[in-house]
C-alpha positions as CSV (number, residue, x, y, z in Angstrom):
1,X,-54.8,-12.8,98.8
2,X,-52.4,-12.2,101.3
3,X,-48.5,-11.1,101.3
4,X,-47.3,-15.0,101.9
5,X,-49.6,-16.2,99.3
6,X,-48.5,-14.0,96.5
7,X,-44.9,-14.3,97.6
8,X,-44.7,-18.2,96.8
9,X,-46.8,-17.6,93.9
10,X,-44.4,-15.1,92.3
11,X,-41.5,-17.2,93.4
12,X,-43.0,-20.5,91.6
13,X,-43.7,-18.6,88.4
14,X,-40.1,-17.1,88.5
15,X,-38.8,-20.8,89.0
16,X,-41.0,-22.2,86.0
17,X,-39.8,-19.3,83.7
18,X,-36.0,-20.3,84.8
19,X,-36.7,-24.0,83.7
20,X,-38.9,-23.2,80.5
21,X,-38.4,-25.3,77.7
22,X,-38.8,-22.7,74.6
23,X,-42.2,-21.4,73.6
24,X,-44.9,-23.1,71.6
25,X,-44.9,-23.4,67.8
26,X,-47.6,-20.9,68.0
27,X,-45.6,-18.3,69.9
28,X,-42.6,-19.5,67.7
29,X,-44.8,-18.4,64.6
30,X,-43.9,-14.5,65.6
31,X,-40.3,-14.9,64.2
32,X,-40.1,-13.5,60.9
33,X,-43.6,-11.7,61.0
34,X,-44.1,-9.2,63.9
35,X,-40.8,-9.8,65.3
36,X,-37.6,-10.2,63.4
37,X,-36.0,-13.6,63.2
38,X,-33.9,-13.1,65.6
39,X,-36.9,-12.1,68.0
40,X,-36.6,-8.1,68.3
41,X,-39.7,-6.2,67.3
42,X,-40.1,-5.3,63.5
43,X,-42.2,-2.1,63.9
44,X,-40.4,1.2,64.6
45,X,-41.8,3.4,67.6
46,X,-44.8,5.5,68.1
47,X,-42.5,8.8,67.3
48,X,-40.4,7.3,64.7
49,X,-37.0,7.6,67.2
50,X,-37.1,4.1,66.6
51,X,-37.6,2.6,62.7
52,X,-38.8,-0.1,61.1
53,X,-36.5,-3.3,61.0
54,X,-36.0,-3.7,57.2
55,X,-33.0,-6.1,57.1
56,X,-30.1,-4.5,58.4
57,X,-26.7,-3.4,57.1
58,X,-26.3,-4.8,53.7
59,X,-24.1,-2.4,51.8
60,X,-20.7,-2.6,52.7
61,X,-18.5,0.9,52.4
62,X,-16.6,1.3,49.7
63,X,-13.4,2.5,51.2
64,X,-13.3,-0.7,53.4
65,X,-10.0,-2.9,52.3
66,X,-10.9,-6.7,52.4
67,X,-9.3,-8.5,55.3
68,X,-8.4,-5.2,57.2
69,X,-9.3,-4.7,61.0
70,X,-10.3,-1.4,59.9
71,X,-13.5,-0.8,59.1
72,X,-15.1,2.6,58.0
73,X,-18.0,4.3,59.5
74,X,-21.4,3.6,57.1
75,X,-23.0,6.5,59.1
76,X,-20.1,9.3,59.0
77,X,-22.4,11.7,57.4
78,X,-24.8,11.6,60.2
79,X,-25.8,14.6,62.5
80,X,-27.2,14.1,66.0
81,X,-31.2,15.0,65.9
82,X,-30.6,15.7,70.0
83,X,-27.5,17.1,72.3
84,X,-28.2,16.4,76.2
85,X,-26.1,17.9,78.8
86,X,-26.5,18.3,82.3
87,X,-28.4,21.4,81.7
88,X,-31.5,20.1,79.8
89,X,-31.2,16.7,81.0
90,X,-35.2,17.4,82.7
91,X,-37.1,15.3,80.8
92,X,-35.0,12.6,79.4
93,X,-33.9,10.8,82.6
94,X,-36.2,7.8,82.0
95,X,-34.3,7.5,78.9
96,X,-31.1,7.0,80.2
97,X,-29.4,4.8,82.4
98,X,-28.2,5.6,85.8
99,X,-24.6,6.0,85.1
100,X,-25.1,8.1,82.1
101,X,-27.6,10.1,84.6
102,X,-24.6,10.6,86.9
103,X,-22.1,11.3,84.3
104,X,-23.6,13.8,83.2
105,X,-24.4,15.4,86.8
106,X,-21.2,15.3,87.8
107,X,-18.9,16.6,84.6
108,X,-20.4,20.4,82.6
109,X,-17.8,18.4,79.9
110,X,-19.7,15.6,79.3
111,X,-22.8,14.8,76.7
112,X,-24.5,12.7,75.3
113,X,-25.1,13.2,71.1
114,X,-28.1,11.3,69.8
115,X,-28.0,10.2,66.5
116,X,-31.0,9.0,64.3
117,X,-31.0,5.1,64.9
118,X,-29.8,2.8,62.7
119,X,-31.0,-0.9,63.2
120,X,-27.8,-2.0,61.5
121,X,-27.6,-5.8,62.5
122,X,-28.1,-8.6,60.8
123,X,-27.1,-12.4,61.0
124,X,-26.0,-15.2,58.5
125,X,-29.0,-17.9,57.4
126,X,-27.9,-20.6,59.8
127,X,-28.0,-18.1,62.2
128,X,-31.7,-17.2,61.4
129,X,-32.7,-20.6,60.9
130,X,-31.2,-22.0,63.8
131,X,-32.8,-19.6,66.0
132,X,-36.2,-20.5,64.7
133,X,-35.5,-24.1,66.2
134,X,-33.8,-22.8,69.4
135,X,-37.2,-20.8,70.2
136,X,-39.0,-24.0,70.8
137,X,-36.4,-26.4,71.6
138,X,-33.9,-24.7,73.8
139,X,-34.4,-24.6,77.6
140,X,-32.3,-22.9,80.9
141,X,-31.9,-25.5,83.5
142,X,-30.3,-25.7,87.2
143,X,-32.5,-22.3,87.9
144,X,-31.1,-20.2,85.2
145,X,-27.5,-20.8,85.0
146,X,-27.3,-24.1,82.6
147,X,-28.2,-24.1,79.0
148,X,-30.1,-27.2,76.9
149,X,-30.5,-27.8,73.6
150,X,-29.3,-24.9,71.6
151,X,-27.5,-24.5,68.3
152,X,-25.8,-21.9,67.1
153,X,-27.7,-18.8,66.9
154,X,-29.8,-16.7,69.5
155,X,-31.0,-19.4,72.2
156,X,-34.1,-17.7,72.9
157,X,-35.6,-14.9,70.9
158,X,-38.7,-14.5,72.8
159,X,-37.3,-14.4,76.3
160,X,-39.1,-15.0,79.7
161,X,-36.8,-14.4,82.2
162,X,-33.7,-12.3,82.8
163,X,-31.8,-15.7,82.8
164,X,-32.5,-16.3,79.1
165,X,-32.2,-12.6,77.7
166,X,-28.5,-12.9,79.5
167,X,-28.0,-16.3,77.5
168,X,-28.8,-14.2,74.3
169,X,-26.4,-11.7,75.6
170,X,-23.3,-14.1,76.4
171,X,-24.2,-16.8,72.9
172,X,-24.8,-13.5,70.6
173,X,-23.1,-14.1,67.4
174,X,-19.7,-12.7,67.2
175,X,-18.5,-14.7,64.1
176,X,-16.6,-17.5,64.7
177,X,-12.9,-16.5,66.1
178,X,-11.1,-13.0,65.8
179,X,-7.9,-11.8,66.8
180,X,-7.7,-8.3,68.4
181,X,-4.3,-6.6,69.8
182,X,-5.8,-3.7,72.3
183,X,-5.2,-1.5,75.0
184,X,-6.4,-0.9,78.2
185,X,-6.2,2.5,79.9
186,X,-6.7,3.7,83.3
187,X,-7.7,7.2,83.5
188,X,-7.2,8.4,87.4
189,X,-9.2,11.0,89.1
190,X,-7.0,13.6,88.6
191,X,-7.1,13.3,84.5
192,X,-3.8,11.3,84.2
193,X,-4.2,8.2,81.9
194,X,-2.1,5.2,82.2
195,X,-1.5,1.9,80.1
196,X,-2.4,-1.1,81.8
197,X,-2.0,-3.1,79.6
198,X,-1.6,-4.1,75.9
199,X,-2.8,-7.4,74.9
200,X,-2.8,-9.7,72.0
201,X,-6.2,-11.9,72.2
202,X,-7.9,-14.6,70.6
203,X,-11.5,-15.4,71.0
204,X,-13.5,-18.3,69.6
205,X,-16.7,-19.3,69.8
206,X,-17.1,-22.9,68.8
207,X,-20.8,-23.2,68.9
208,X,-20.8,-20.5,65.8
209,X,-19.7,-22.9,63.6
210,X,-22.0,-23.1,60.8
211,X,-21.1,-26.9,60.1
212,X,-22.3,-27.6,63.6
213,X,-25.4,-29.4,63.6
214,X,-26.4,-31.0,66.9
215,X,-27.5,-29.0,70.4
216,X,-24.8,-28.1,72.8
217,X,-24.3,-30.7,75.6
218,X,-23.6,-29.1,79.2
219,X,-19.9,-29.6,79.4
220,X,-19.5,-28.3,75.9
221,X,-17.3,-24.9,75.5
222,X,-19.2,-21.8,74.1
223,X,-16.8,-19.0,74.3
224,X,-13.0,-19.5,74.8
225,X,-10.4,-17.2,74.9
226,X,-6.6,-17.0,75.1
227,X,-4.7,-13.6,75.6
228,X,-0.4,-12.6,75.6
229,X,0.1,-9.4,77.6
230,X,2.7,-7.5,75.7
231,X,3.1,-4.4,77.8
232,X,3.8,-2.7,79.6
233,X,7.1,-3.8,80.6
234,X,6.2,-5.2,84.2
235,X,3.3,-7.4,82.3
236,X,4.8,-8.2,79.3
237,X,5.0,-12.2,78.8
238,X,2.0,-12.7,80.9
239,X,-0.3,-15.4,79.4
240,X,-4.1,-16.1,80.2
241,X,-6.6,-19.0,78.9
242,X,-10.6,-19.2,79.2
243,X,-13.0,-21.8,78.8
244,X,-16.5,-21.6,79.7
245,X,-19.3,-24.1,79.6
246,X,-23.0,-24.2,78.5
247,X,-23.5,-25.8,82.1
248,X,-20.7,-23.9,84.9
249,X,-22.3,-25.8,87.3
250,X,-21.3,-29.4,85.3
251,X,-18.2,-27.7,84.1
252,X,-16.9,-25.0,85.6
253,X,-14.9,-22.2,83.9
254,X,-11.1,-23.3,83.3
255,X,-8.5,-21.3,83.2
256,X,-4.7,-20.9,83.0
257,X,-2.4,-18.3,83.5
258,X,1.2,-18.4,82.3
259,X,3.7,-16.0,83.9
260,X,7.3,-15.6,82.6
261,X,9.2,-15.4,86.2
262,X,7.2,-18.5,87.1
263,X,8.5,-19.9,83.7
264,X,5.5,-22.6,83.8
265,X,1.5,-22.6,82.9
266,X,-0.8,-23.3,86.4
267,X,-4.3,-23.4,86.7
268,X,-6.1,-20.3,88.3
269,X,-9.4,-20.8,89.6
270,X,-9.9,-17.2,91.1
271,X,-10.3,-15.9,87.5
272,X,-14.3,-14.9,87.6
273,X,-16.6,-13.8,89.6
274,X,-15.3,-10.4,90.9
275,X,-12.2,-11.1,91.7
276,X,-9.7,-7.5,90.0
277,X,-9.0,-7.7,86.9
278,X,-4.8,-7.1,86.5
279,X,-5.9,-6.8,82.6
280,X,-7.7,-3.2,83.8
281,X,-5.1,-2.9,86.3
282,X,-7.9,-3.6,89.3
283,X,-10.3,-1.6,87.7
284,X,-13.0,-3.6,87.3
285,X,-13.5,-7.5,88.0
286,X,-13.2,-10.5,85.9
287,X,-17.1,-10.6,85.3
288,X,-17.4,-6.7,84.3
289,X,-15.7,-7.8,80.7
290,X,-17.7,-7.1,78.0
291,X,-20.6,-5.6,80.4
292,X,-20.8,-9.0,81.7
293,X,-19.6,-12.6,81.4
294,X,-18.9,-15.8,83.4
295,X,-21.6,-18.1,85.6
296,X,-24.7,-16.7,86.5
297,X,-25.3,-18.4,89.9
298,X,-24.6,-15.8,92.2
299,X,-27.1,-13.3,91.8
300,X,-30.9,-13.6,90.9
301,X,-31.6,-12.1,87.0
302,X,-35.0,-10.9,86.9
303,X,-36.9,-9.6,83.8
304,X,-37.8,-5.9,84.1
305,X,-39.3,-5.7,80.9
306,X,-38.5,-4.2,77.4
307,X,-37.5,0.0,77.3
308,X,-37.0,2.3,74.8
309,X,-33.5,3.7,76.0
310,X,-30.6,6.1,74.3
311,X,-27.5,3.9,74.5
312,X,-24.2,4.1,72.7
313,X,-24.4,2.1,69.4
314,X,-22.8,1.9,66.0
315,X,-19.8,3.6,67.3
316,X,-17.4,3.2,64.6
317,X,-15.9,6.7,65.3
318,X,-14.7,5.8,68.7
319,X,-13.7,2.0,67.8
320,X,-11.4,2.6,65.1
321,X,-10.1,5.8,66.0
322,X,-6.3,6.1,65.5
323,X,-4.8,8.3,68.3
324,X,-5.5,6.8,71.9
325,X,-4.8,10.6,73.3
326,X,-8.1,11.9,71.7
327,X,-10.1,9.0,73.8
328,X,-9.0,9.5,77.1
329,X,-9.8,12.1,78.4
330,X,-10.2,13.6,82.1
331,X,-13.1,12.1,83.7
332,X,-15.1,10.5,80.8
333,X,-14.2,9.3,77.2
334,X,-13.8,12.5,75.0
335,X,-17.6,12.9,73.9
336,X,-16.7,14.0,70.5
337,X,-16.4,10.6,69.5
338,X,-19.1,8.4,71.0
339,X,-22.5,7.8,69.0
340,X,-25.5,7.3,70.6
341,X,-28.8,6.0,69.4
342,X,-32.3,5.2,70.8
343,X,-33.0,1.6,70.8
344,X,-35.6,-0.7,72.9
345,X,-33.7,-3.2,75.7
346,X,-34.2,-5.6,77.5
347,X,-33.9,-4.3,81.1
348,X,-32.8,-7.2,83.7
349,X,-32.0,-6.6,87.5
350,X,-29.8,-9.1,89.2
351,X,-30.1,-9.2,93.2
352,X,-26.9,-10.8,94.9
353,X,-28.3,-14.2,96.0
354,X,-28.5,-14.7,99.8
355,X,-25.6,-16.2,101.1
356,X,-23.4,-15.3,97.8
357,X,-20.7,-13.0,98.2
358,X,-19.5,-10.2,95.5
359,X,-18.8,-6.8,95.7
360,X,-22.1,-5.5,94.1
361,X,-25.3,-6.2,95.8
362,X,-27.3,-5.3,92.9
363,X,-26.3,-5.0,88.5
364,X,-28.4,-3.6,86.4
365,X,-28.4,-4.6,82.7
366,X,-29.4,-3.0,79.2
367,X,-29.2,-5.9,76.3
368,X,-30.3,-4.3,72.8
369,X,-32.8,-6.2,71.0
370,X,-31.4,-6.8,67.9
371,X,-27.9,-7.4,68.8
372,X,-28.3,-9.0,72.0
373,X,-25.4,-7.2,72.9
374,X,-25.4,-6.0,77.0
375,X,-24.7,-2.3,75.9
376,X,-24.3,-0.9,79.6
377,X,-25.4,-1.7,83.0
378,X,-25.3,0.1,86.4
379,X,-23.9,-1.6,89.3
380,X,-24.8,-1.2,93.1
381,X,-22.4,-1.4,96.7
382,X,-23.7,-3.2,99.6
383,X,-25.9,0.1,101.1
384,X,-27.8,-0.1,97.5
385,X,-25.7,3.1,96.0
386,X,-24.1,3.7,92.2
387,X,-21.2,2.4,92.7
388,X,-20.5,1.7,89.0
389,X,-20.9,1.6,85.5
390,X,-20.2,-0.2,82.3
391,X,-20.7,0.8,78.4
392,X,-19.8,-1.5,75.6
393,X,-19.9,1.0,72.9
394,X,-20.9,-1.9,70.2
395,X,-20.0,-2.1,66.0
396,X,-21.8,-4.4,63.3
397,X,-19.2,-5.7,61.2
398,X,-20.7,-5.6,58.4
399,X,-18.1,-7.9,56.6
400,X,-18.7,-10.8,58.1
401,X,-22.4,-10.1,59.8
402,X,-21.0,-10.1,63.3
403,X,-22.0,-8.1,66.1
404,X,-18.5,-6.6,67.9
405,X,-18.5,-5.8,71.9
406,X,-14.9,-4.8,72.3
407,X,-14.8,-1.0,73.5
408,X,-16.1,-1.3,77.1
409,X,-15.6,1.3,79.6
410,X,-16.3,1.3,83.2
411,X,-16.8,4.1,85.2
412,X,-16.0,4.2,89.5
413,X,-18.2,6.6,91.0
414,X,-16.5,6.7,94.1
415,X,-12.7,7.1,93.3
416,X,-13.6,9.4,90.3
417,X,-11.5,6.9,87.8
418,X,-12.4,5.2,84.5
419,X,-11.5,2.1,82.6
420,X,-11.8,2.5,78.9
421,X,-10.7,-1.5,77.4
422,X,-10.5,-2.7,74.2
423,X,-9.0,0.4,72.1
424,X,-7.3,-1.4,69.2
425,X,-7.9,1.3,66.2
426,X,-4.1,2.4,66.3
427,X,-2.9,-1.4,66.4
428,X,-4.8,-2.6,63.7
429,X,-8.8,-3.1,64.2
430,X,-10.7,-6.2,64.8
431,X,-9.4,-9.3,62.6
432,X,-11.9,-12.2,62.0
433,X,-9.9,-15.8,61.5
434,X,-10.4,-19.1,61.2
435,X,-10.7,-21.9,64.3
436,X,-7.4,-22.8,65.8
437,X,-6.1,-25.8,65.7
438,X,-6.7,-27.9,68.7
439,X,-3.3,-27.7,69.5
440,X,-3.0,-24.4,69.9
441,X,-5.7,-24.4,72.8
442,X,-3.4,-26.8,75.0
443,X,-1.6,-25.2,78.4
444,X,1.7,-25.7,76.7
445,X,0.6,-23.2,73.3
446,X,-0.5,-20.6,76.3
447,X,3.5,-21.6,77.6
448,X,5.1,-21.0,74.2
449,X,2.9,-17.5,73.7
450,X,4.1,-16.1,76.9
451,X,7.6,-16.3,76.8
452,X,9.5,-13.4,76.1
């Protein structure tokens, strides 16, 4: 068969795996016996790095206060089984990403402590059951980037393309609102950290609503957000609003921005893609949040395959720390307090489309299994080099069975600076809420938060 042939061959199957409409009943049948019921494998590993899934995080601790943001670590008592530093990292490159590779390279200071895994998630019934119908029913149209019928729960827990495992990632179940006031530091090449900002955010998510009962149509909202900058001084007052779409291409992502010397709400269509972020002072763009978010019609996601990988999980310790100063520290996140485990992921590799621009040529992604949380990704410059990468150092609050993606760093390889976002455990934690009232999702609510 020659080159051409099996060129337009791969590129048809790649096509039909974009458009799929679910799996059979008899693939479907895997939910709940070999694979969890949220799709992730049941079996632990050959080696026994990995366990057996066996239902999650049930117990709740019994110093955590009801209601609090706060919520204590279930796995303080741990040791790590494995240290890695730059000096014996020989041998457990294939296990790591690139960007922990190069941390690790670059700073004596940094390691990485692996702690025995924990397969800590689990999800509400509706969640569960819902899935089961979303593995045969729910489809990707418009190449990837639309969604079709889906409820509320993981659209498609055995994935066959990158395009659906990144649908899993950006619909995982987070509950369904919270309120979270954070920071966001910039930590320089030189050591020197410095407040971006400090935020007061409200995310929703209103296909999570366990009442819901009927598939999601293309122009409804999944995910919307609506943040008040509250310092520092030069930002404080600032307002921002987000609402994306099942379908960006039927309805793209609407947003509004509110800013006190303007003393009126406009709309703001440069807020995606990778345009700065002013929330990480410029250190990362609008779609690096949360390891990724936003349309995915610029680049091509191909799926690599499933890995067993050490990534940061179950990072209590570093989520509701209390003193900021012990987390950022010169050149990486102190090390002290980061956790990680070894977990399979989904590995997906998006290629910039041609005739798309954005400042990475090439992102690399690494979505858990059971969580379907995008727990870090490498990105790539236009000559095909590290440029940067992204953690999200995830929690399972176990309160409310919710997966929580909130501490996300990103590390620039090339100006030697880090963005650590998200650091809320000396403001109060993560605080799960009810919906807001339509009302208070209108331009003029964003007007009435903003002023100062």
């Amino acid at each position: 068969m020659t080159f051409f042939k099996q060129t337009i061959i791969a590129a048809a199957l790649s096509a039909a795996a974009c458009a799929q409409a679910g799996v059979t009943p008899e693939e479907a049948k895997q939910l709940g016996a070999s694979l969890t019921a949220f799709g992730a494998e049941k079996a632990g590993n050959k080696d026994g790095t990995i366990p057996e899934y066996t239902g999650g995080l049930t117990a709740i601790p019994a110093e955590f206060v009801k209601g609090s943001g706060i919520r204590p670590d279930p796995y303080a008592a741990d040791k790590p089984r494995l240290v890695i530093t730059g000096k014996n990292l020989a041998g457990q490159e294939d296990k790591l990403t690139a960007g922990t590779r190069e941390l690790l390279k670059r700073f004596p200071s940094y390691r990485v402590d692996v702690y025995p895994t924990h397969r800590s998630v689990n999800y509400p019934k509706f969640v569960n059951d819902n899935t089961a119908k979303n593995a045969v029913t729910a489809k990707t149209i418009d190449g990837g980037v639309g969604l079709d019928g889906a409820l509320a729960g993981v659209p498609f827990p055995i994935p066959k393309s990158g395009y659906e495992v990144m649908w899993n990632h950006l619909l995982r179940y987070q509950g369904q609102a919270m309120f979270i006031r954070y920071d966001s530091w910039n930590i320089d090449v030189s050591g020197r950290p410095t407040l971006a900002t400090t935020g007061e955010i409200y995310q929703e998510f209103p296909l999570s609503d366990a009442k819901r009962t009927e598939t999601a149509k293309q122009s409804d909202v999944f995910f919307r957000t609506k943040l008040a900058y509250v310092a520092p001084a030069r930002r404080a007052g600032e307002g921002l609003m987000v609402f994306d779409a099942v379908n960006p291409l039927e309805q793209a992502r609407k947003v509004w921005q509110y800013l006190p010397g303007q003393r009126r709400v406009k709309l703001a269509p440069d807020v995606a893609y990778d345009t700065p972020n002013p929330g990480s002072a410029g250190a990362s763009t609008y779609d690096d949040a949360w390891v990724f978010n936003g349309a995915m019609d610029r680049f091509d996601f191909k799926l690599v395959g499933k890995k067993e990988m050490i990534v940061p999980y179950n990072a209590y310790k570093l989520a509701y720390h209390p003193v900021v100063a012990d987390i950022t520290k010169p050149n990486h996140v102190n090390p002290d307090l980061l956790r990680w485990e070894q977990h399979r992921v989904w590995v997906v590799e998006a290629t910039l489309k041609p005739g798309k621009r954005h400042i990475y040529s090439k992102r690399v992604f690494y979505v858990d299994e059971d969580s379907w949380v995008a727990v870090a990704s490498d990105e790539y410059d236009a000559r095909g080099q590290l440029y940067r990468s992204s953690f999200d150092h995830m929690t399972f609050s176990y309160d409310v069975q919710a997966v929580q993606s909130g501490n996300h760093m990103i590390y620039d390889f090339v100006s030697g600076s880090y963005n650590i976002t998200g650091v809320s455990g000396h403001l109060g934690g993560v605080k799960y809420i009810g919906a807001l009232k339509p009302t208070e999702w209108a331009a003029d609510a964003l007007a009435g938060a903003g002023v100062r």
